[in-house]
SETOR-661903 format. One record per residue: chain; x, y, z of N, C-alpha, C in turn. Coordinates in nm, 3 decimals, m for minus. Layout:
<recs>
+-------+---------+---------+---------+---------+---------+---------+---------+---------+---------+
! chain !    n.px !    n.py !    n.pz !   ca.px !   ca.py !   ca.pz !    c.px !    c.py !    c.pz !
+-------+---------+---------+---------+---------+---------+---------+---------+---------+---------+
!     A !       X !       Y !       Z !       X !       Y !       Z !       X !       Y !       Z !
...
+-------+---------+---------+---------+---------+---------+---------+---------+---------+---------+
</recs>
This chain:
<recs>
+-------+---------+---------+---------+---------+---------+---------+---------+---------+---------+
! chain !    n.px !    n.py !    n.pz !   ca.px !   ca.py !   ca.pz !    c.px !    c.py !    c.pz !
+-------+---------+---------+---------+---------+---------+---------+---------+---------+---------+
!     A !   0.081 !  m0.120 !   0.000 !   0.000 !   0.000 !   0.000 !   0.085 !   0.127 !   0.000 !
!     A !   0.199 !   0.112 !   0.088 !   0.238 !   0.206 !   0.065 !   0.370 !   0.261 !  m0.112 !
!     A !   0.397 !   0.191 !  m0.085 !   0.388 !   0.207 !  m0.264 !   0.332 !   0.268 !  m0.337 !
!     A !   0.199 !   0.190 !  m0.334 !   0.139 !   0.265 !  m0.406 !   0.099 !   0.411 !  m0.359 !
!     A !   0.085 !   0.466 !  m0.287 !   0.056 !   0.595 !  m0.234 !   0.178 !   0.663 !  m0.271 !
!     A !   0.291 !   0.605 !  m0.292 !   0.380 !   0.689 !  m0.345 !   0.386 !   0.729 !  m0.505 !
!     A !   0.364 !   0.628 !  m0.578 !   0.347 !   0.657 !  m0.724 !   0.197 !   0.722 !  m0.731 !
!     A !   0.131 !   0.733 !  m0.675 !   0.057 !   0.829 !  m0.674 !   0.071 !   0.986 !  m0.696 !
!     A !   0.117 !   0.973 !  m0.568 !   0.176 !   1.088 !  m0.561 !   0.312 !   1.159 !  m0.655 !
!     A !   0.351 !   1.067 !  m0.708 !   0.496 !   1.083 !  m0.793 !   0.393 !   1.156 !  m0.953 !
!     A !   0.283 !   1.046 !  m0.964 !   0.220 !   1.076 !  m1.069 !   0.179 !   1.250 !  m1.052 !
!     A !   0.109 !   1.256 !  m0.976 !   0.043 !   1.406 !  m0.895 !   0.149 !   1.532 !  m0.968 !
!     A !   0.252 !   1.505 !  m0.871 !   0.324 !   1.600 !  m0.899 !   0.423 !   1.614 !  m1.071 !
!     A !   0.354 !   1.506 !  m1.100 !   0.460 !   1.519 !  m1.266 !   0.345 !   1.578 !  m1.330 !
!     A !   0.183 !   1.550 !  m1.294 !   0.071 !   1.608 !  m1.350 !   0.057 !   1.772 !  m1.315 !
!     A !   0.121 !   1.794 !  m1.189 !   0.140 !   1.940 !  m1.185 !   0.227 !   2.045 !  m1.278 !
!     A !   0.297 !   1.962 !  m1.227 !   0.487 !   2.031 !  m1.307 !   0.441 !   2.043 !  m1.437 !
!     A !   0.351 !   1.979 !  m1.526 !   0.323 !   1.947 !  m1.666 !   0.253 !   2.070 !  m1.677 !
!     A !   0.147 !   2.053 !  m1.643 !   0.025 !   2.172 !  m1.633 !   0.097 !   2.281 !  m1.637 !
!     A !   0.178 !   2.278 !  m1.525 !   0.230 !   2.436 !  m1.456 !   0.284 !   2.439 !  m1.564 !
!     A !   0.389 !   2.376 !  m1.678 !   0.454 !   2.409 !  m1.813 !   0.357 !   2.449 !  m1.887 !
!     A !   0.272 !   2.343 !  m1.895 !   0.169 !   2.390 !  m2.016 !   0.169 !   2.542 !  m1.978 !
!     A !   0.057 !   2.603 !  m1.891 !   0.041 !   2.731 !  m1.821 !   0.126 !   2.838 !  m1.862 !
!     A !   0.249 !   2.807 !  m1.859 !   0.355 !   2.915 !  m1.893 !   0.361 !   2.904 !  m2.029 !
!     A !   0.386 !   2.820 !  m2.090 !   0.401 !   2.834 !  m2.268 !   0.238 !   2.872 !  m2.346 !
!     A !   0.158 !   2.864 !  m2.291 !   0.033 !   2.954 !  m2.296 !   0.055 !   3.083 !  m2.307 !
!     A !   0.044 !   3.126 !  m2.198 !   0.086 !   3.223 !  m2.145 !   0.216 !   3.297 !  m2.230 !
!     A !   0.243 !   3.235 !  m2.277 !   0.413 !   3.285 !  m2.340 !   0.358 !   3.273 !  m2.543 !
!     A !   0.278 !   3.188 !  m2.569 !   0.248 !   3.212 !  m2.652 !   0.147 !   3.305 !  m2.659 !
!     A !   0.030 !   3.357 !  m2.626 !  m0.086 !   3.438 !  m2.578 !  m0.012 !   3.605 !  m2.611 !
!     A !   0.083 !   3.597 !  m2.527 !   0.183 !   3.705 !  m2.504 !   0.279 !   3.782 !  m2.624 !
!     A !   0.300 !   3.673 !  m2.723 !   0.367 !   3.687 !  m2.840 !   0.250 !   3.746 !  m2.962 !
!     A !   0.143 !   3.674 !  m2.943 !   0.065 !   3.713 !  m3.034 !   0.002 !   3.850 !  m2.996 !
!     A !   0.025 !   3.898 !  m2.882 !  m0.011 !   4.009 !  m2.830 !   0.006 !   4.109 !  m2.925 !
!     A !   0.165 !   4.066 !  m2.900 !   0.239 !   4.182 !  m2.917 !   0.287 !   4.210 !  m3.091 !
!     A !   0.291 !   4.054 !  m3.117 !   0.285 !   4.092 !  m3.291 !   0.156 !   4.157 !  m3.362 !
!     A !   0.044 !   4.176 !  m3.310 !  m0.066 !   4.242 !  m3.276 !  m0.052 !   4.375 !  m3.312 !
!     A !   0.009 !   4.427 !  m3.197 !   0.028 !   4.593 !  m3.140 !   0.157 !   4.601 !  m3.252 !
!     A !   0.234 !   4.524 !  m3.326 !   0.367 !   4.585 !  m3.398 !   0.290 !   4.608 !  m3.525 !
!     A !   0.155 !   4.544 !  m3.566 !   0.110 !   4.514 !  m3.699 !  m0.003 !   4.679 !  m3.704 !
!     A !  m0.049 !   4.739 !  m3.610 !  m0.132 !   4.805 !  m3.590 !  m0.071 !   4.927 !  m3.551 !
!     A !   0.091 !   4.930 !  m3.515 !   0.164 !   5.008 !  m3.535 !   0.190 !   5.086 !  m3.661 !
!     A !   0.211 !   5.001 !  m3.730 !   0.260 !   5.029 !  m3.879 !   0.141 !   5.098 !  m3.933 !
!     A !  m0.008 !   5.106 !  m3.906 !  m0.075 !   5.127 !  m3.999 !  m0.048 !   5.311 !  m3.958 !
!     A !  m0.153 !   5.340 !  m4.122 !  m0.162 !   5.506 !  m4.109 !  m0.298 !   5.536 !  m3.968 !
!     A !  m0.276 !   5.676 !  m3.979 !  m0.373 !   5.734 !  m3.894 !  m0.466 !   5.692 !  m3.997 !
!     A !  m0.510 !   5.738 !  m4.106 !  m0.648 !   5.701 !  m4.161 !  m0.710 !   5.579 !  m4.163 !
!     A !  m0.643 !   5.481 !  m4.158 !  m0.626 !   5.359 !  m4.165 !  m0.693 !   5.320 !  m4.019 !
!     A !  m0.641 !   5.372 !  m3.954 !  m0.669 !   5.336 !  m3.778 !  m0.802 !   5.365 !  m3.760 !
!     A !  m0.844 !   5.497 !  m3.795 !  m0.973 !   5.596 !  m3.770 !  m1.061 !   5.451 !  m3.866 !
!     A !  m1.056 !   5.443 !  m3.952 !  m1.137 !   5.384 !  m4.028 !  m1.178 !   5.207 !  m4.000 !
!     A !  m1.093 !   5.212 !  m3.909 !  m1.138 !   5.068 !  m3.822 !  m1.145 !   5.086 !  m3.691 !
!     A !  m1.181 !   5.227 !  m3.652 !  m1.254 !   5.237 !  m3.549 !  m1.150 !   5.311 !  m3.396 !
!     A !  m1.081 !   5.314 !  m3.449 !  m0.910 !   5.355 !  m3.302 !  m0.996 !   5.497 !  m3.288 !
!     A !  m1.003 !   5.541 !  m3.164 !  m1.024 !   5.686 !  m3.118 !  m0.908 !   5.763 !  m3.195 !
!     A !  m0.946 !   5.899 !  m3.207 !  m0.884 !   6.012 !  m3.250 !  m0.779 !   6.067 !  m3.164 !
!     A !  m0.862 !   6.035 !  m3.053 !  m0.806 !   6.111 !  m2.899 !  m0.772 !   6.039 !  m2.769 !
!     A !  m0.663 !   6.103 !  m2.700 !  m0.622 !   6.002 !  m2.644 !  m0.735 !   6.012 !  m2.501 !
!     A !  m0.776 !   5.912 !  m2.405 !  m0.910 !   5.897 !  m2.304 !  m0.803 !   5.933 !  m2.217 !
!     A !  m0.728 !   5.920 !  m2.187 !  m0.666 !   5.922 !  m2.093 !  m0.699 !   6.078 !  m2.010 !
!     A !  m0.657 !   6.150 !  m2.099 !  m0.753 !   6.297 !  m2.004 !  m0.859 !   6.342 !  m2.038 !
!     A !  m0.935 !   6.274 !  m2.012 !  m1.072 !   6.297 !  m1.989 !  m1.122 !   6.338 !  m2.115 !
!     A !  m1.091 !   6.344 !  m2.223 !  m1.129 !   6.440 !  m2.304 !  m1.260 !   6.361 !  m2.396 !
!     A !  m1.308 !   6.328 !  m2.479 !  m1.411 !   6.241 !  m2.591 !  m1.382 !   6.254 !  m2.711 !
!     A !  m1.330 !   6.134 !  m2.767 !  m1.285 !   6.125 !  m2.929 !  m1.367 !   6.226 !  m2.996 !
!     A !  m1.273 !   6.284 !  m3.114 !  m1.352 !   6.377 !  m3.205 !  m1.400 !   6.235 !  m3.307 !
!     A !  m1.545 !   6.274 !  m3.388 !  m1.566 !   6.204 !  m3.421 !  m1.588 !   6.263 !  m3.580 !
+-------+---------+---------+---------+---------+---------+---------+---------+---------+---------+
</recs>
């Protein structure tokens, strides 16, 4: 019995450690596509932006996109 309570547990924690990898390369991929995202939407023009919808203005002070 006790044996087995150990490969149990051996299993447990290799099922964690796994996960917890998975989790991070998620996370790490999620993160990449983020950001190739924001580099692709970089590049565009202002007209370009306005015309798929990006505010004019920045919210940050209070102000309301010109429209």
């Amino acid at each position: 019995m006790t044996l087995l309570s150990l490969e149990q547990s051996t299993k447990s924690s290799h099922s964690s450690f796994a996960s917890a990898l998975l989790g991070l390369r998620s996370r790490a991929v999620a993160s990449w596509k983020r950001r190739r995202a924001e580099r692709a939407l970089e590049g565009l023009s202002y007209d370009t932006l306005k015309d798929i919808g990006f505010p004019s203005a920045d919210r940050t002070n209070g102000s309301k996109p010109a429209r």
